[in-house]
DOSEMI-595123 format. One record per atom (N, C-alpha, C): atom name; x, y, z. Coordinates in Angstrom, 1 decimal, padded with zeros to 4 digits. Example, Ala and Ser with C-alpha at 12.3 -4.5 7.8 and 13.67 -1.06 7.14 Angstrom:
BEGIN
- N,013.2,-005.7,007.8 .
- CA,012.3,-004.5,007.8 .
- C,013.2,-003.3,007.8 .
- N,012.8,-002.2,007.1 .
- CA,013.7,-001.1,007.1 .
- C,012.9,000.0,007.9 .
end
This chain:
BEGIN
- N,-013.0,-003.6,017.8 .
- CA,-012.5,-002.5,016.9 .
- C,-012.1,-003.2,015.6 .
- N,-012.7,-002.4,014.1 .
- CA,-012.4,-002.9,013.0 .
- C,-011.4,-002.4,012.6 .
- N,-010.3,-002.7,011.7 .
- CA,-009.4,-001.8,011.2 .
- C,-010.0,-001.1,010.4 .
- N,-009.5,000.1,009.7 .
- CA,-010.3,000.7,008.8 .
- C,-009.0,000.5,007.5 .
- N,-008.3,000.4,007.8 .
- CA,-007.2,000.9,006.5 .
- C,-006.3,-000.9,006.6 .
- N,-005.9,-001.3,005.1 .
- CA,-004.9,-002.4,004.9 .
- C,-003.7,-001.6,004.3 .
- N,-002.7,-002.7,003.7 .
- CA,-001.6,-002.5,002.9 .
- C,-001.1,-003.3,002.6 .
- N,-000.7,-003.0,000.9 .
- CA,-000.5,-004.3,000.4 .
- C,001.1,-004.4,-000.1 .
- N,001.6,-005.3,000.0 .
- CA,003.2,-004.7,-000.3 .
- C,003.8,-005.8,-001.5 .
- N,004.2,-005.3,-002.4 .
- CA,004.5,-006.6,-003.4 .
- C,006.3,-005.9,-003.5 .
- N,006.6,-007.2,-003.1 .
- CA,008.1,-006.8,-003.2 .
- C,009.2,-007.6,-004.5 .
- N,009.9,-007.2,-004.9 .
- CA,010.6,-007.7,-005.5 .
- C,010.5,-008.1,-007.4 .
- N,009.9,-007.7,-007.6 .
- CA,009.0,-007.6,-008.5 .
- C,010.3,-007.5,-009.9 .
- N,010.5,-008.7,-010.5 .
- CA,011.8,-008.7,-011.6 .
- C,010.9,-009.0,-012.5 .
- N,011.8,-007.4,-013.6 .
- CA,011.2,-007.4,-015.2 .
- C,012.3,-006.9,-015.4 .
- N,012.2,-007.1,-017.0 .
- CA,012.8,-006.4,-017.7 .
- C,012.4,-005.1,-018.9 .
- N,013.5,-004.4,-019.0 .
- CA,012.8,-003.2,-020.1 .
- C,014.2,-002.2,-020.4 .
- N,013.1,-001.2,-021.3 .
- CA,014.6,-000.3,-021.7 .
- C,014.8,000.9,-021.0 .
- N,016.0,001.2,-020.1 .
- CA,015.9,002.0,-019.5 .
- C,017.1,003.3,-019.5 .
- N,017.2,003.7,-019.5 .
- CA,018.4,004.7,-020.2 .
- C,018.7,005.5,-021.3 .
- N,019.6,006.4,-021.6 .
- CA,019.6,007.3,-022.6 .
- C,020.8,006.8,-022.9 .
- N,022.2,006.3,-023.1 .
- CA,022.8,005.9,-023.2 .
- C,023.1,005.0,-024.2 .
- N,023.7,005.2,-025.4 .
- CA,022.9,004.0,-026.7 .
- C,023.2,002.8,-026.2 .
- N,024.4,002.0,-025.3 .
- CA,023.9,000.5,-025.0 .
- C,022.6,000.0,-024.3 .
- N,021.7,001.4,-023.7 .
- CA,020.9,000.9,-022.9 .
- C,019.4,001.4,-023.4 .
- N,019.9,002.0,-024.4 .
- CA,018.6,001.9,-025.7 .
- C,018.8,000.9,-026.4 .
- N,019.9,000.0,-026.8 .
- CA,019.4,-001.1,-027.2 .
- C,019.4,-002.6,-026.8 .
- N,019.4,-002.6,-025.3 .
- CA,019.4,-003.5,-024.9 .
- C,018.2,-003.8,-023.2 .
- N,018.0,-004.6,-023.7 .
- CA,017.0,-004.2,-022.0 .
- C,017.3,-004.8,-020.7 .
- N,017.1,-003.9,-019.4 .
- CA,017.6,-004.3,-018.4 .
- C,017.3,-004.6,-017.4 .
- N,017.5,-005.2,-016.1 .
- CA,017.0,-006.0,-015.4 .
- C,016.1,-004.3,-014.6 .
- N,014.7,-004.3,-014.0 .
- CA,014.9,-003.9,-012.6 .
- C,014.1,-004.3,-011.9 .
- N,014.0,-003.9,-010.9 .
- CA,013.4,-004.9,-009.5 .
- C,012.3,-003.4,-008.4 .
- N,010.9,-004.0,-008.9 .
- CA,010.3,-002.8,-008.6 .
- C,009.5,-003.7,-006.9 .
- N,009.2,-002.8,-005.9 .
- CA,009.1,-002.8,-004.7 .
- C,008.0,-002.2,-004.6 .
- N,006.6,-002.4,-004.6 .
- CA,005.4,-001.7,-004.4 .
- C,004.4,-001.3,-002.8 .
- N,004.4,-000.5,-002.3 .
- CA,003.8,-000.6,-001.2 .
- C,002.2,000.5,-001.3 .
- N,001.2,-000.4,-001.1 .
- CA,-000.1,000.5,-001.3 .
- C,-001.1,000.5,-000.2 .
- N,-001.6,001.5,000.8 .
- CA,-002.4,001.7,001.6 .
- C,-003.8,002.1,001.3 .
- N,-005.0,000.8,001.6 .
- CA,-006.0,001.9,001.2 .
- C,-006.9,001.5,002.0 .
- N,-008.4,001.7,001.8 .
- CA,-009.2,002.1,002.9 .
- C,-009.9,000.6,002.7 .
- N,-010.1,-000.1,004.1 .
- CA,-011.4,-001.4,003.7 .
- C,-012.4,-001.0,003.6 .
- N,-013.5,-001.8,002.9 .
- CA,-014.7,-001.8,003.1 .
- C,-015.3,-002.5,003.8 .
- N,-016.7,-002.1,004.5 .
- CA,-017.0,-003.1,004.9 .
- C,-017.0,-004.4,004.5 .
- N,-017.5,-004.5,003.1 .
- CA,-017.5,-006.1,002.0 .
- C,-016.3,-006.7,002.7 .
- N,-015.0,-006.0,002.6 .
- CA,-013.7,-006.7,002.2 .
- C,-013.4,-007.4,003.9 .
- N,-013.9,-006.7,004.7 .
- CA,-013.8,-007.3,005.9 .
- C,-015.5,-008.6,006.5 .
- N,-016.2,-008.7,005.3 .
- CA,-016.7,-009.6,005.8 .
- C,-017.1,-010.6,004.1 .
- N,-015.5,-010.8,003.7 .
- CA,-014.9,-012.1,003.2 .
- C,-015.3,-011.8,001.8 .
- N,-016.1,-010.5,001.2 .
- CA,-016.6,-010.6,-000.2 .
- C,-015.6,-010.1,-001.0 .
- N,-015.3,-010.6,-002.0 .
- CA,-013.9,-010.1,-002.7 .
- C,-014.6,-008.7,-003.7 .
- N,-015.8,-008.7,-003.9 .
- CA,-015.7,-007.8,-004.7 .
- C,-015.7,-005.7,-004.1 .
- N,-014.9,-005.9,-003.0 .
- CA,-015.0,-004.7,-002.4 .
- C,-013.2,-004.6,-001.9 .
- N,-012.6,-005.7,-002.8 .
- CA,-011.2,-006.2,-002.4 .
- C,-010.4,-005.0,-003.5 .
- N,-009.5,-004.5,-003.0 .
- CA,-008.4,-004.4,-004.1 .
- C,-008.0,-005.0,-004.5 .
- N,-007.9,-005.3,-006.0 .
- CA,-007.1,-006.6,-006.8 .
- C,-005.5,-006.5,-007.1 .
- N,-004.2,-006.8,-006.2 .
- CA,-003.5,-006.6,-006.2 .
- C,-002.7,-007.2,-007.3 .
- N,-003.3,-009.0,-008.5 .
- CA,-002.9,-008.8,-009.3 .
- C,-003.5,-008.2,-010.7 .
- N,-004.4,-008.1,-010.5 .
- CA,-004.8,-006.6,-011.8 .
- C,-003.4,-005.3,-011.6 .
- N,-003.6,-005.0,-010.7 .
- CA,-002.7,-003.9,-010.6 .
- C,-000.9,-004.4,-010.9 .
- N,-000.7,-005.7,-010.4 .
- CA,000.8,-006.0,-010.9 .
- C,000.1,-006.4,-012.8 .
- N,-000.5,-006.8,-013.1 .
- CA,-000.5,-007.2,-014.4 .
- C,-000.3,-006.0,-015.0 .
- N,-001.3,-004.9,-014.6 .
- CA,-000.9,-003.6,-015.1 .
- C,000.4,-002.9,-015.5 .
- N,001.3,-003.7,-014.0 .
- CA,002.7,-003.0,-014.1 .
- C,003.6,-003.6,-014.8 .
- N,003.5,-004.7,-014.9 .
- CA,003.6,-005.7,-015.9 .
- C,004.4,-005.4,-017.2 .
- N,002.7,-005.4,-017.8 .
- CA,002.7,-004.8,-018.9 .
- C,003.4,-003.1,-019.3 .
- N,003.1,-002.6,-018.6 .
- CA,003.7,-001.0,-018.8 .
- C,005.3,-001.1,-019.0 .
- N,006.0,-002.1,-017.8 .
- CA,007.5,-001.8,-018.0 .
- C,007.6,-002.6,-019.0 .
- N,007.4,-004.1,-019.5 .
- CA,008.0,-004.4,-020.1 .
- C,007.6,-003.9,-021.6 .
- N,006.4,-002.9,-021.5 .
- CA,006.5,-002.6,-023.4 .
- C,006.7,-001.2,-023.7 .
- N,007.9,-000.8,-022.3 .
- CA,007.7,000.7,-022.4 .
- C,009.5,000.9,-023.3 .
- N,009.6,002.2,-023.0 .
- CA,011.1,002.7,-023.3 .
- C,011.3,003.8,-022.7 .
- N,011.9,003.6,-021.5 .
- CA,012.1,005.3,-020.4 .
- C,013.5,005.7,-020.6 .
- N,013.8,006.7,-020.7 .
- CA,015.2,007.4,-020.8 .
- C,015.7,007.7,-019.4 .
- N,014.2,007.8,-018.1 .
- CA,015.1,008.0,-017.0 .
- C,013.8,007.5,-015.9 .
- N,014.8,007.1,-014.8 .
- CA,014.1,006.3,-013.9 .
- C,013.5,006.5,-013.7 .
- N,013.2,008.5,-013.2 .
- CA,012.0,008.9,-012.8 .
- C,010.7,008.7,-013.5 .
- N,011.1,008.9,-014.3 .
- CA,009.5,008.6,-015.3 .
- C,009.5,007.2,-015.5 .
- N,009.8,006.4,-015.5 .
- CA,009.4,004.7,-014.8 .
- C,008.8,004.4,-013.5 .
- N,009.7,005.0,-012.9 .
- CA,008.9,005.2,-011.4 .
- C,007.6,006.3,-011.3 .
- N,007.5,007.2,-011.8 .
- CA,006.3,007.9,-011.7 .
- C,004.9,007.1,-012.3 .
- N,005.3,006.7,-013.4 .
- CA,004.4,005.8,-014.1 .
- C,003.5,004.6,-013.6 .
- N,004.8,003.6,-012.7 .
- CA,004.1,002.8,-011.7 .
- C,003.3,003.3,-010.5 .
- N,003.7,004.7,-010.0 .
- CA,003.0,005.1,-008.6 .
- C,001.7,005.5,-009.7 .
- N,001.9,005.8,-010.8 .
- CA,-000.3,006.4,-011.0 .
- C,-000.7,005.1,-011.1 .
- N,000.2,003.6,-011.5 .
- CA,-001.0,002.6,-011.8 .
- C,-001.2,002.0,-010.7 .
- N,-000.2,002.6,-009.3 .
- CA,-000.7,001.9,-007.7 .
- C,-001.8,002.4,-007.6 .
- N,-001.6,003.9,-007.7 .
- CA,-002.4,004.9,-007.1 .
- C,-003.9,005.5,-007.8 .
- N,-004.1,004.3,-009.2 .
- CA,-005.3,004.5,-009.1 .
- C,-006.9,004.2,-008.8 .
- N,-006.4,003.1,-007.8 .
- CA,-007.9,002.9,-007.4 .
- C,-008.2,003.8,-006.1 .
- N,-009.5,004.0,-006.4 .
- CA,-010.6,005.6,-005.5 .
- C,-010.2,005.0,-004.4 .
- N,-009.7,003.4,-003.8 .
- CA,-009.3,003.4,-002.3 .
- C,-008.2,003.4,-002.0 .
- N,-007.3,004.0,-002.8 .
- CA,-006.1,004.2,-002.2 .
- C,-005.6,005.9,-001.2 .
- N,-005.2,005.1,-000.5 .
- CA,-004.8,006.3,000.7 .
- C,-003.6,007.1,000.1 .
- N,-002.2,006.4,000.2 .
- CA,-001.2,006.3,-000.3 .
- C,-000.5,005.2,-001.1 .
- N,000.7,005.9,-001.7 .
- CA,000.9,004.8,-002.4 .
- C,002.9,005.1,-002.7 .
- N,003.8,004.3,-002.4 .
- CA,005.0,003.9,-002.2 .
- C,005.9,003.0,-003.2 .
- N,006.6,003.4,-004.6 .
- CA,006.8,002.6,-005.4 .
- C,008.8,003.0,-005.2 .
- N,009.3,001.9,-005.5 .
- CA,010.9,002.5,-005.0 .
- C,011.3,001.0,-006.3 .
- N,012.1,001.8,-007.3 .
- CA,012.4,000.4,-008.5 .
- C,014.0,000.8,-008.6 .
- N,015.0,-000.7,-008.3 .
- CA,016.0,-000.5,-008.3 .
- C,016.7,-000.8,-009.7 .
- N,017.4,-000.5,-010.0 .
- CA,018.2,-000.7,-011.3 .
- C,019.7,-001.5,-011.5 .
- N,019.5,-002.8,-011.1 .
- CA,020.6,-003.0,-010.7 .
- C,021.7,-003.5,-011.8 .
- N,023.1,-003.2,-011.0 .
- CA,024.2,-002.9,-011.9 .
- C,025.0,-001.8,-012.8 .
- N,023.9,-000.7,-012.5 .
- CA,023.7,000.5,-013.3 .
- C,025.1,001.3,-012.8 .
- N,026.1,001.1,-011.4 .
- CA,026.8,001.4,-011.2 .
- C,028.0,000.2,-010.9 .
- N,029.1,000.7,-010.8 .
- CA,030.2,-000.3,-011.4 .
- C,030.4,-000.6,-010.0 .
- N,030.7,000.3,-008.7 .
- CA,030.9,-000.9,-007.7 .
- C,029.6,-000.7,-006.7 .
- N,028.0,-000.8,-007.1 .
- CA,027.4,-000.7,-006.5 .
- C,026.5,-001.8,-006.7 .
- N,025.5,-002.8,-006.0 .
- CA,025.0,-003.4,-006.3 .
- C,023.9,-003.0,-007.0 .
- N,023.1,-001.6,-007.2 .
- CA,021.9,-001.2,-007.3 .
- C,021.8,000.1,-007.2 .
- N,020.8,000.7,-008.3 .
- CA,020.6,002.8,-008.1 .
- C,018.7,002.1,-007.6 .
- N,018.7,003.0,-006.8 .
- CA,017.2,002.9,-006.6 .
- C,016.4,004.3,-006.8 .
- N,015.4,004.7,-007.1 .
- CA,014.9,005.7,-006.5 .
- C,013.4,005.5,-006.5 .
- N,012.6,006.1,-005.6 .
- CA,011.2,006.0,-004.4 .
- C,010.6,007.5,-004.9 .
- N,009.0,007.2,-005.3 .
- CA,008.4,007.7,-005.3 .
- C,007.1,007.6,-004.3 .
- N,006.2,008.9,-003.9 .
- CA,005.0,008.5,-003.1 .
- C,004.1,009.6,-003.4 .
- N,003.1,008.6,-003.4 .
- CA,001.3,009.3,-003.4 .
- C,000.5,009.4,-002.2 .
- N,000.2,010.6,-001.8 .
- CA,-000.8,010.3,-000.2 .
- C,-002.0,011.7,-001.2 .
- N,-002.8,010.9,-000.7 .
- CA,-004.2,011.7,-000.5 .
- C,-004.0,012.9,000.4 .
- N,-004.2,012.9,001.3 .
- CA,-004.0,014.2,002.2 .
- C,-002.8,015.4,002.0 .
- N,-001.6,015.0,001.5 .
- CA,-000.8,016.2,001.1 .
- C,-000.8,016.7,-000.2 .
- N,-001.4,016.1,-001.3 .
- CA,-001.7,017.3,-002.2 .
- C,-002.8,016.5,-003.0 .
- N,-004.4,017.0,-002.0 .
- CA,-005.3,016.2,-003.2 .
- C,-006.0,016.9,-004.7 .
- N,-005.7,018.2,-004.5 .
- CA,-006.0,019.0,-005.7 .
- C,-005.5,018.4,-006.7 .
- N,-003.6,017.9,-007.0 .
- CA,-003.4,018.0,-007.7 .
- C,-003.7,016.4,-008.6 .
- N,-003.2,016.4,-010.0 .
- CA,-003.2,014.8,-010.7 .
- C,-002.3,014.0,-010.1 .
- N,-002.4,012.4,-009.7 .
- CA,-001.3,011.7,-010.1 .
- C,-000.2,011.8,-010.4 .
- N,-000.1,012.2,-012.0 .
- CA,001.2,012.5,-011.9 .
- C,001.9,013.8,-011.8 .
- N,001.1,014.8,-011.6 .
- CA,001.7,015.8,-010.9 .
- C,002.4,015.6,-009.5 .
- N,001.7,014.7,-008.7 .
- CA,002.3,014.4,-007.5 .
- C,003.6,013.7,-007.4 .
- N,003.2,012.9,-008.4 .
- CA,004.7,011.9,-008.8 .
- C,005.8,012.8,-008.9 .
- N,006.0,013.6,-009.8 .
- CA,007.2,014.3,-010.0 .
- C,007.6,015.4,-009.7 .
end
């Protein structure tokens, strides 16, 4: 029996950027800690050792990369929505699971987090980011 489906999980993932509406946190940038989880379909190639049928999981962190740290979001959701379309856009993704915490953002909490997800099967009509939010 072959598997048909992987998942790739990249955890922990510390950047920095601007995140809030709040003028200290428009002018200053803040830690957060993004948590990526992506399911998608193998190919045959990818199961017999050829990379080019591989998901490139750091193309897709460079992507994420770059987006938070040259972005400016006023609210988490739309940080977080942003990274689920750049999990979620390669044609072999099944689903896709982005959860970015914000830590310190509360006074006795270690961390705000909030989780977004993309599946193919519960709403494939719509865009990306329509699903996101």
């Amino acid at each position: 029996m072959r598997p048909s489906q992987a998942t790739i999980n990249i955890s922990n993932l510390r950047l920095r950027t601007f995140i809030g509406f709040n003028p200290e946190e428009k002018d200053k940038r803040q830690d957060v800690v993004i948590n990526i989880e992506i399911r998608y379909a193998l190919s045959e190639a990818t199961l017999n050792d050829q990379v080019h049928g591989a998901l490139n999981y750091k193309t897709i962190t460079k992507q994420v990369i770059r987006h938070v740290e040259q972005g400016n979001f006023l609210l988490l959701e739309k940080l977080v929505a942003d990274v689920l379309e750049i999990c979620s856009s390669h044609r072999d993704v099944v689903s896709s699971r982005v959860t970015i915490d914000k830590p310190h953002a509360l006074r006795f909490a270690d961390s705000v987090s909030l989780s977004l997800e993309y599946d193919t099967e519960q709403a494939p009509q719509l865009t990306l980011m329509e699903k996101a939010s």
